[in-house]
C-alpha positions as a printed Julia matrix, in Angstrom:
56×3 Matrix{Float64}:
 -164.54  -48.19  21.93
 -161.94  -50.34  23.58
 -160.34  -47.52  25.02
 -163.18  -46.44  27.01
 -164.27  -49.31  28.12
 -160.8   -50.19  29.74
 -160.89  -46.28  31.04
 -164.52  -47.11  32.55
 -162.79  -50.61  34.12
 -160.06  -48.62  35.41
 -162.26  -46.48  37.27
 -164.78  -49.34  38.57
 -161.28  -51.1   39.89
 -160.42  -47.04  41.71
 -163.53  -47.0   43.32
 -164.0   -50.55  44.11
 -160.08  -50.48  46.25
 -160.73  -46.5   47.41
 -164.45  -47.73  48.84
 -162.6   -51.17  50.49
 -159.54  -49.32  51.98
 -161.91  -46.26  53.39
 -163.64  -49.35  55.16
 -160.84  -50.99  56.05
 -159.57  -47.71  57.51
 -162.51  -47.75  59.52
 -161.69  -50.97  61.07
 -158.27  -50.48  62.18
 -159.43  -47.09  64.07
 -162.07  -49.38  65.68
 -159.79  -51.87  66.69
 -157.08  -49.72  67.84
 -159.91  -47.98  70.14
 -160.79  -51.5   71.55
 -157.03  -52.13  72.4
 -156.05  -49.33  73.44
 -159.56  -49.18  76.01
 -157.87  -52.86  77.04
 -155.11  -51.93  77.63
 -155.63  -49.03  79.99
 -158.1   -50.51  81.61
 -156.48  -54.28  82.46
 -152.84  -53.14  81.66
 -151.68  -50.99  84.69
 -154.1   -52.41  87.25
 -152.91  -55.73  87.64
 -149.4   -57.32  88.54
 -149.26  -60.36  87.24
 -149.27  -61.92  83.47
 -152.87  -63.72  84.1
 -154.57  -60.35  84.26
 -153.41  -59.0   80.84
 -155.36  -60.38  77.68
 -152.55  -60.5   75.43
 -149.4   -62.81  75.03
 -146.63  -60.51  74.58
């Protein structure tokens, strides 16, 4: 009995990480989208260092 419970755990635990790193995969393809729309769209058109939205 012990057994399968920690079996049944062990597969909550699986699902539980696969379902949160799907979704966090989601939101680093998001974000990179919203950069990478910033930067072409502010990076090459202006000059100076006020114009770009990022430090470094």
């Amino acid at each position: 009995m012990v057994p399968l419970l920690l079996v049944l755990l062990l597969a909550l635990l699986l699902f539980g990480a696969g379902f949160a790193l799907n979704i966090l995969w989601w939101v680093a393809i998001v974000v990179f989208v919203l950069w990478l729309i910033g930067f072409v769209a502010r990076g090459s058109s202006s000059s100076g260092s006020r114009g770009r939205w990022y430090r470094w």
